[in-house]
Backbone and ligand atoms as CSV (ligand in chain L), in Angstrom:
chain,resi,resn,atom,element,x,y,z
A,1,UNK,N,N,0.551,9.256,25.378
A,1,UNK,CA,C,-0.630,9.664,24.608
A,1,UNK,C,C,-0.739,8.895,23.305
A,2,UNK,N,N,0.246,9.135,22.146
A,2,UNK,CA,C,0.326,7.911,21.618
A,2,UNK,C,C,0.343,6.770,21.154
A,3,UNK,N,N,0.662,6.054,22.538
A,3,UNK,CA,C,0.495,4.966,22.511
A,3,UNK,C,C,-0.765,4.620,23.089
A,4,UNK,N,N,-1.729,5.212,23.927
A,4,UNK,CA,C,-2.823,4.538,23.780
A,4,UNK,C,C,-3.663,5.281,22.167
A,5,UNK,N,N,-3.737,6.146,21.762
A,5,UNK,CA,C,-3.801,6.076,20.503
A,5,UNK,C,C,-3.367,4.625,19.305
A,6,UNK,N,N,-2.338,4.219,19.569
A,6,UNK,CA,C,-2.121,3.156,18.736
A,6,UNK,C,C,-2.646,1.677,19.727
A,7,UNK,N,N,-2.330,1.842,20.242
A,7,UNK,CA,C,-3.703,0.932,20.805
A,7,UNK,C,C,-5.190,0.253,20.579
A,8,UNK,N,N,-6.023,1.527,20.578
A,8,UNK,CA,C,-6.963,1.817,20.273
A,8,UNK,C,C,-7.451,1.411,18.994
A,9,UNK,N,N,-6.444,1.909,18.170
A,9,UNK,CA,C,-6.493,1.736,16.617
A,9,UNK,C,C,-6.381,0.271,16.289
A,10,UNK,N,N,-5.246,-0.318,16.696
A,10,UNK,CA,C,-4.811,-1.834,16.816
A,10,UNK,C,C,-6.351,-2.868,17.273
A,11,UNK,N,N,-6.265,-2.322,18.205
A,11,UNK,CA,C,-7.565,-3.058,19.125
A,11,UNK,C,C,-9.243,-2.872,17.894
A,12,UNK,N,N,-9.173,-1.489,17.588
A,12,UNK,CA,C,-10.156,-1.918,16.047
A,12,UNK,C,C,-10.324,-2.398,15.006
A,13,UNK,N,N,-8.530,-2.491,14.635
A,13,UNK,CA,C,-8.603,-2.968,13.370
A,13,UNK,C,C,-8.673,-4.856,13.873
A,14,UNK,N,N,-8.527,-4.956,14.999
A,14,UNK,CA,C,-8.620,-6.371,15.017
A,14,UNK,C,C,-10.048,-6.974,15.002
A,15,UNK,N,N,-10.847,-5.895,15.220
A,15,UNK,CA,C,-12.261,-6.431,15.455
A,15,UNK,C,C,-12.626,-6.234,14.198
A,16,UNK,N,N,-12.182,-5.740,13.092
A,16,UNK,CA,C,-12.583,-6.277,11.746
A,16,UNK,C,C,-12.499,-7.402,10.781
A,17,UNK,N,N,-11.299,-8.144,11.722
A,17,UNK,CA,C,-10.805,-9.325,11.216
A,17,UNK,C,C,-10.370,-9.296,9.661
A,18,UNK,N,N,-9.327,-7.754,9.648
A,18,UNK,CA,C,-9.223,-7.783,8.035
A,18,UNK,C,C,-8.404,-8.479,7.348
A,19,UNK,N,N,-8.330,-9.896,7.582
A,19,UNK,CA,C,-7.780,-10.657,6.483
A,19,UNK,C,C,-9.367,-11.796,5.774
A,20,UNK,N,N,-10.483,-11.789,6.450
A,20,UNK,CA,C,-11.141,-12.757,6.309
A,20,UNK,C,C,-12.110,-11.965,5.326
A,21,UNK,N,N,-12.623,-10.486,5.828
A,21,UNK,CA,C,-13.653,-9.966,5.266
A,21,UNK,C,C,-13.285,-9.640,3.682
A,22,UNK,N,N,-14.672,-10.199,2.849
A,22,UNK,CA,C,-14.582,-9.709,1.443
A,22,UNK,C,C,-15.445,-8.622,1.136
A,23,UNK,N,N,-16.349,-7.772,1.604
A,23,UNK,CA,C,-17.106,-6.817,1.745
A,23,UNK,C,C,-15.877,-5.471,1.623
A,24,UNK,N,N,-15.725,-4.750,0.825
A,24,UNK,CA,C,-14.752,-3.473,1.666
A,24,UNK,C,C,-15.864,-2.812,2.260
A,25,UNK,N,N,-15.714,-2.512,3.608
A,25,UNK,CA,C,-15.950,-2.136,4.773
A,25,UNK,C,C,-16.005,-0.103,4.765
A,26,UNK,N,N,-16.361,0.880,4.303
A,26,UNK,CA,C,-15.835,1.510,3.784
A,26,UNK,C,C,-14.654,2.299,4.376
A,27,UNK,N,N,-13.549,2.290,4.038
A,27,UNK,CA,C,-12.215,2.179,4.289
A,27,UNK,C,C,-11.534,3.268,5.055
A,28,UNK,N,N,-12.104,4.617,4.901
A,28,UNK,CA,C,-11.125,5.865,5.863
A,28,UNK,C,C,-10.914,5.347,6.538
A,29,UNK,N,N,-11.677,4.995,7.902
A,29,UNK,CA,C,-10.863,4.860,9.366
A,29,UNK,C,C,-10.248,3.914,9.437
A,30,UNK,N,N,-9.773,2.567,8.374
A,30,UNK,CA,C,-8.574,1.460,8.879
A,30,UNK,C,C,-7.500,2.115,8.416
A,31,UNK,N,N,-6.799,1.748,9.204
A,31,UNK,CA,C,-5.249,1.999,9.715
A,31,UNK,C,C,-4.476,0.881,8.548
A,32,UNK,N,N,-4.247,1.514,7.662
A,32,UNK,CA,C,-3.698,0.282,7.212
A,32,UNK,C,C,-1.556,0.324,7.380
A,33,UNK,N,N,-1.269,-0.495,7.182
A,33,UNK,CA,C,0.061,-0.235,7.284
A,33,UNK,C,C,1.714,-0.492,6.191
A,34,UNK,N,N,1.101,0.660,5.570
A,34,UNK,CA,C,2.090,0.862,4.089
A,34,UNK,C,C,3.118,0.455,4.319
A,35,UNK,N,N,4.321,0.541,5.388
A,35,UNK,CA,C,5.434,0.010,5.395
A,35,UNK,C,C,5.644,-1.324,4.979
A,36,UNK,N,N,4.763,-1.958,5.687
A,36,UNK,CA,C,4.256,-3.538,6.172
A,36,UNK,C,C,3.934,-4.238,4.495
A,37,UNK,N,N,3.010,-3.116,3.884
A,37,UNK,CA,C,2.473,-3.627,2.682
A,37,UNK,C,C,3.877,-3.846,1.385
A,38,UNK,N,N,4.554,-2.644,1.800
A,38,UNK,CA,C,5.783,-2.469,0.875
A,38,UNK,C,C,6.721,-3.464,0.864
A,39,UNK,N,N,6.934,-3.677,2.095
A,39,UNK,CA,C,7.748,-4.569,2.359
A,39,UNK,C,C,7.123,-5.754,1.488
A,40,UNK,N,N,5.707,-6.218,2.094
A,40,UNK,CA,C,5.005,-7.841,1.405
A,40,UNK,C,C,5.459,-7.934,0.488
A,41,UNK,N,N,4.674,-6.950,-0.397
A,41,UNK,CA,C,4.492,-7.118,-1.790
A,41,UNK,C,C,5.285,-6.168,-2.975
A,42,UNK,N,N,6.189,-5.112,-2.706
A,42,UNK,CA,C,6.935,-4.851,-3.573
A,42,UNK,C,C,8.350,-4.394,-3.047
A,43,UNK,N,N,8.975,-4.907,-2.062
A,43,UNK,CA,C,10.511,-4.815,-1.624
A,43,UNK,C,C,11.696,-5.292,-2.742
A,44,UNK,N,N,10.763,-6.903,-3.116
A,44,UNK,CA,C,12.064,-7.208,-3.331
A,44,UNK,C,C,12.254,-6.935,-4.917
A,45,UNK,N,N,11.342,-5.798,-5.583
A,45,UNK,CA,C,11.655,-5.662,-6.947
A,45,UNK,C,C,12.744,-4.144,-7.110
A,46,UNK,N,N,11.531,-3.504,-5.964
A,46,UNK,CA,C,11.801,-1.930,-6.034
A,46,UNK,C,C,12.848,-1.732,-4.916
A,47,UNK,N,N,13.462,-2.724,-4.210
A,47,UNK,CA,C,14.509,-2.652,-2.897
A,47,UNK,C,C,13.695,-1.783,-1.980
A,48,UNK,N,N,14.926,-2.066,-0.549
A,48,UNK,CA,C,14.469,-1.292,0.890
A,48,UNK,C,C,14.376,0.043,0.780
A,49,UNK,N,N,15.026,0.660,0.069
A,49,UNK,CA,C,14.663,2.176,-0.057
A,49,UNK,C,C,13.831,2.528,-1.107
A,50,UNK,N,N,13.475,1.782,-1.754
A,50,UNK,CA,C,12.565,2.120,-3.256
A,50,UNK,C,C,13.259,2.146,-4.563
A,51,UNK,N,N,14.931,2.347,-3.997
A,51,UNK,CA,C,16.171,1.955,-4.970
A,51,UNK,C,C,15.959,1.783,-6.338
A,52,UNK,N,N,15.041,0.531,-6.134
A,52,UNK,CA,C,14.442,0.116,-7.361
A,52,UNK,C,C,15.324,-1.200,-7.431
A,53,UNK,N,N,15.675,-2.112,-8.849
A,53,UNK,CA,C,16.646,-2.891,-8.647
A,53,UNK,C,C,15.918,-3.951,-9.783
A,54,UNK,N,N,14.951,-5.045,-9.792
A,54,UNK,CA,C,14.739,-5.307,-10.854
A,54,UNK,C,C,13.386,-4.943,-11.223
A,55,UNK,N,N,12.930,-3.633,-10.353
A,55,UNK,CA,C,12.149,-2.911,-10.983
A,55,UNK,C,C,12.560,-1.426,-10.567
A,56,UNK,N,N,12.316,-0.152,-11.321
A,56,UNK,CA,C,12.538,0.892,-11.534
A,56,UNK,C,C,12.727,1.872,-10.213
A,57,UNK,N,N,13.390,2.210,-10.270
A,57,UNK,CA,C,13.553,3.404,-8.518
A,57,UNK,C,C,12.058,4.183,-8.700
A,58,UNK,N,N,11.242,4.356,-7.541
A,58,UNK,CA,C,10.195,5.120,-7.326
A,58,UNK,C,C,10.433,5.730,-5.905
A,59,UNK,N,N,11.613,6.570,-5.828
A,59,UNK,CA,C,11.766,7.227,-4.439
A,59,UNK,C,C,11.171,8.529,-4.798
A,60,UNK,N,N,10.684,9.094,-5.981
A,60,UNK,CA,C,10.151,10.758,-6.365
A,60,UNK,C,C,9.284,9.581,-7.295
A,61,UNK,N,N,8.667,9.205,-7.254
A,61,UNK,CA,C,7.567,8.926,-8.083
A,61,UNK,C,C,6.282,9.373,-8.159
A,62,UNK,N,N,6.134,10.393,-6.875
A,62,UNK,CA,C,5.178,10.811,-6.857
A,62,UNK,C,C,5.157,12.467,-7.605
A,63,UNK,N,N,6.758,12.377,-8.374
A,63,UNK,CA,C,6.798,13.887,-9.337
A,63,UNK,C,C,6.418,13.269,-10.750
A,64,UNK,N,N,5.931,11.825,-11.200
A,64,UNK,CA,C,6.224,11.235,-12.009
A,64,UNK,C,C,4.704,10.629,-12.344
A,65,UNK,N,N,4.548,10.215,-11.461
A,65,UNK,CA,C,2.417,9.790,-11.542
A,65,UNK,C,C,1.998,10.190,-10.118
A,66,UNK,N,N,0.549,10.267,-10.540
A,66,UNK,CA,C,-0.454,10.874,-9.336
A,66,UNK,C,C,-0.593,9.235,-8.958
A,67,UNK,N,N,-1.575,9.767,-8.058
A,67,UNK,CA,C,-2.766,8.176,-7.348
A,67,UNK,C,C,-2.698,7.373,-8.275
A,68,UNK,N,N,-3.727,7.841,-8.581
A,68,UNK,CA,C,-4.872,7.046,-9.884
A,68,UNK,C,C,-3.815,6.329,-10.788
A,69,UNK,N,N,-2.895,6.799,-11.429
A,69,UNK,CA,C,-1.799,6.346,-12.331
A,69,UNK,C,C,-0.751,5.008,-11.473
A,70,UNK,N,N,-0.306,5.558,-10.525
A,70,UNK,CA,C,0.156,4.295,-9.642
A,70,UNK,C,C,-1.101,2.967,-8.731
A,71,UNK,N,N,-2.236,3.606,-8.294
A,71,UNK,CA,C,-3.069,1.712,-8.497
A,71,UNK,C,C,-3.286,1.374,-9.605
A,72,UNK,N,N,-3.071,2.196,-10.993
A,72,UNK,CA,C,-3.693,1.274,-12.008
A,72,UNK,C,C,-2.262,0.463,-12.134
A,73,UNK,N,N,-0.945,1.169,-11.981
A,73,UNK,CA,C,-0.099,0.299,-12.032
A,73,UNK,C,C,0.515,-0.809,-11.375
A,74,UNK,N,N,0.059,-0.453,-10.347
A,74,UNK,CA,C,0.051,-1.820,-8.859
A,74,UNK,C,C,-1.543,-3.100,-9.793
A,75,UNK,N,N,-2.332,-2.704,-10.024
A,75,UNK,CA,C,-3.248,-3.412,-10.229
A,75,UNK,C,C,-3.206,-4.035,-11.511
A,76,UNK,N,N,-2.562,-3.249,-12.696
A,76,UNK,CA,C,-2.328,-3.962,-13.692
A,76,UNK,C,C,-0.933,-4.841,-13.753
A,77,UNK,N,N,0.230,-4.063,-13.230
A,77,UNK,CA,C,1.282,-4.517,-13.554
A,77,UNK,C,C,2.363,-4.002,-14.716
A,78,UNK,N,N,2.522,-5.013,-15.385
A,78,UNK,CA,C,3.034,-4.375,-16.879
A,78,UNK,C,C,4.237,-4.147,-17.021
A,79,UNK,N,N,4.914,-4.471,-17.974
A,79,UNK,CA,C,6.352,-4.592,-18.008
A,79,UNK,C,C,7.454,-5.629,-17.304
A,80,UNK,N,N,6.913,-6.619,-16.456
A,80,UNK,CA,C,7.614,-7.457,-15.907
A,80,UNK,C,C,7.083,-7.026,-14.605
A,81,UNK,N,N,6.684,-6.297,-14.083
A,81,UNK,CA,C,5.765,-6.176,-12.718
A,81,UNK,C,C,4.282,-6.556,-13.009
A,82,UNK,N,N,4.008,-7.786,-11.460
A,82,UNK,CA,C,2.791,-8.730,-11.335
A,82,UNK,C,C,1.706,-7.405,-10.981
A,83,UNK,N,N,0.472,-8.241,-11.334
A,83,UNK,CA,C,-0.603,-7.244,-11.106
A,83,UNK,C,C,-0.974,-7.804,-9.855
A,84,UNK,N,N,-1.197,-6.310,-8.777
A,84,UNK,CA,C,-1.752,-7.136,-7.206
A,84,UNK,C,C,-2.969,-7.038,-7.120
A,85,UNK,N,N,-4.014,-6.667,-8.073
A,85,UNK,CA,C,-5.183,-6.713,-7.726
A,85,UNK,C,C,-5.640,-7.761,-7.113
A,86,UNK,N,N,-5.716,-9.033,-6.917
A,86,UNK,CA,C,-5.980,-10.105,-6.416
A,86,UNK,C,C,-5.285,-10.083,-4.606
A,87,UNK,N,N,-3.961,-9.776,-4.839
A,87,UNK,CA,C,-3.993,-10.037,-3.427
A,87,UNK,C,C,-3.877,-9.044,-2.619
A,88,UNK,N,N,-4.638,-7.877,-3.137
A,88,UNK,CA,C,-4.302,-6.457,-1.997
A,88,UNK,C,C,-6.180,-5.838,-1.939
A,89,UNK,N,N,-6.297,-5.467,-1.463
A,89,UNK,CA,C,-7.142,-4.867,-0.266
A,89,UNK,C,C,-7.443,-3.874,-1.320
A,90,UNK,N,N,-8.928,-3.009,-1.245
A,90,UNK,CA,C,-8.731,-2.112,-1.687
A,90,UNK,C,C,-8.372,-0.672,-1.143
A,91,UNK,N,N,-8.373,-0.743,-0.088
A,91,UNK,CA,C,-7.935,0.463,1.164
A,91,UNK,C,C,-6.872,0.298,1.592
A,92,UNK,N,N,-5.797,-0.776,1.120
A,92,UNK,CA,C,-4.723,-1.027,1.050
A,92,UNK,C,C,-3.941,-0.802,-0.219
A,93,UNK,N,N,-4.058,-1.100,-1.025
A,93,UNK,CA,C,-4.194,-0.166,-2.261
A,93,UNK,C,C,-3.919,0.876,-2.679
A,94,UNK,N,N,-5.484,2.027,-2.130
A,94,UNK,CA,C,-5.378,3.346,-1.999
A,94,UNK,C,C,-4.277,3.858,-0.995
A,95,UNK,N,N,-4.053,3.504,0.154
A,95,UNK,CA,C,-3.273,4.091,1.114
A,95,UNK,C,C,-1.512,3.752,0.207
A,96,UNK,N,N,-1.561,2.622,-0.109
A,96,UNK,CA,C,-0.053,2.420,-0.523
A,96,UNK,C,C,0.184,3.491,-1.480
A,97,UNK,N,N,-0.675,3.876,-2.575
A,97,UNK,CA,C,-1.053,4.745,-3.898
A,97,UNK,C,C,-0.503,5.865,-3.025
A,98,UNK,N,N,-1.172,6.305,-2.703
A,98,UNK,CA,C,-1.443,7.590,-1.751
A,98,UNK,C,C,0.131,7.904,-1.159
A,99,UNK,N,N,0.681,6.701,-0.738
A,99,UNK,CA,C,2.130,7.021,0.315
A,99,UNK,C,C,2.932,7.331,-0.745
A,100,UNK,N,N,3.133,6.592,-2.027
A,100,UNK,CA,C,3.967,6.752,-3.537
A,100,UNK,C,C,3.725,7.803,-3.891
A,101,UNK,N,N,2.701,8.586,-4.155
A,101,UNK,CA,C,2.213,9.655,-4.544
A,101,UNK,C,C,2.433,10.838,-4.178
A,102,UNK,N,N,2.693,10.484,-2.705
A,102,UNK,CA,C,3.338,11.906,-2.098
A,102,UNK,C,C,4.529,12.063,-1.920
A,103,UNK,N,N,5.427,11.139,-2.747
A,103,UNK,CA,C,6.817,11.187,-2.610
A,103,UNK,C,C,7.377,11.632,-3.618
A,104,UNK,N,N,7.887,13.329,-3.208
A,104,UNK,CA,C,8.371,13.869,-4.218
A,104,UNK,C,C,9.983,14.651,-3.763
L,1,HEC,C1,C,8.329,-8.777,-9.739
L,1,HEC,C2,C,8.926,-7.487,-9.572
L,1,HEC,C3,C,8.048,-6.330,-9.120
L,1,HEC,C4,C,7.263,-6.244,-8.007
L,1,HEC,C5,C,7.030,-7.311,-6.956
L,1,HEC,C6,C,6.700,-4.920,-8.002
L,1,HEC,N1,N,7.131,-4.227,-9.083
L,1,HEC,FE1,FE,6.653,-2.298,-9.544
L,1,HEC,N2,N,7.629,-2.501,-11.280
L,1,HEC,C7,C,8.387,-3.577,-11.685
L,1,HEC,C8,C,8.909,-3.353,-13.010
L,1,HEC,C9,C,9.792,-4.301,-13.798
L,1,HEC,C10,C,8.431,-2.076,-13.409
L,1,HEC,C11,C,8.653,-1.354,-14.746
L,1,HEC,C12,C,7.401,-1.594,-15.566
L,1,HEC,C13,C,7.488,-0.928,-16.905
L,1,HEC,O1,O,8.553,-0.440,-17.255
L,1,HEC,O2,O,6.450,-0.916,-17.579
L,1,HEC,C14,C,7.642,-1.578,-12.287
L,1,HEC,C15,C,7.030,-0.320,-12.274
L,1,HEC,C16,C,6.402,0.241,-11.186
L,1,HEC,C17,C,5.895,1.577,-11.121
L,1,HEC,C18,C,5.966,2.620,-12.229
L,1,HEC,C19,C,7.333,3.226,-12.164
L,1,HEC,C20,C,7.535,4.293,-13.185
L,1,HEC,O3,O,8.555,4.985,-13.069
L,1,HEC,O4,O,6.713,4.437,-14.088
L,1,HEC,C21,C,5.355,1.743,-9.890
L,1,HEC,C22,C,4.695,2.994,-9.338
L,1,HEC,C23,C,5.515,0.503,-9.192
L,1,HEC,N3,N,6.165,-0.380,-10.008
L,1,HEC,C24,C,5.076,0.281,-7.920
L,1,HEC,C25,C,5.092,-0.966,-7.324
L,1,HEC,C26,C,4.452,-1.245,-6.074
L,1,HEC,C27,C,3.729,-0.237,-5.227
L,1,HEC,C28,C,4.649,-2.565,-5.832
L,1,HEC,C29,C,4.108,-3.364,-4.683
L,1,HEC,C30,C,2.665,-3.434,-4.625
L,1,HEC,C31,C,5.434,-3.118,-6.922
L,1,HEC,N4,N,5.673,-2.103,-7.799
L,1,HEC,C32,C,5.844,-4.421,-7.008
L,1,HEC,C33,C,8.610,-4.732,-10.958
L,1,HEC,C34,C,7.960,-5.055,-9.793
């Protein structure tokens, strides 16, 4: 069951071609994939578990800032962490926000 569920999903998000489109598309139904994103773009500051390392442990960070407080900090940066506004998505973004946020 599942798996044609992820299927399905796979098979749509490909017909959006979301690396090319600059329009955000409006965003609920893509699937985006936070692991994937964590890994890209902030593993090797915050380590594989969120550890942290030459940037700050955020494994309860979500007892520490809401949403809104963590994309402004993904987007600005600050303190020796790059700002990703440029190379992240904005429904990529929100969903990563969103996964930090609920980690308490
Ligand atoms: C180049 C290293 C680096 C990368 C890559 C990086 N960060 Fe950071 N991050 C830091 C540093 C350093 C700080 C501490 C900033 C400060 O003290 O102002 C920080 C702070 C944070 C904070 C605030 C932590 C707190 O306790 O206030 C969050 C949330 C965060 N980063 C999330 C992310 C996310 C999500 C990504 C990936 C999109 C990411 N970071 C990528 C270095 C990095």
């Amino acid at each position: 069951m599942s798996v044609m569920l992820i299927m399905m999903l796979s098979i749509a998000a490909c017909g959006n071609k979301p690396h090319e489109t600059p329009n955000e598309s409006a965003g609920a139904s893509v699937k985006v994939d936070v692991a994937k994103l964590y890994q890209n773009y902030c593993l090797s500051c915050h380590g594989n578990q969120l550890q942290g390392g030459q940037g700050p442990n955020i494994q309860k960070i979500g007892e520490r800032l809401d949403e809104a407080s963590i994309i402004k900090q993904i987007q600005k940066g600050g303190g020796g962490m790059p700002p990703f506004q440029v190379t992240m998505k904005d429904e990529e973004l929100k969903a990563l926000a969103a996964w930090l946020a609920g980690l308490k």
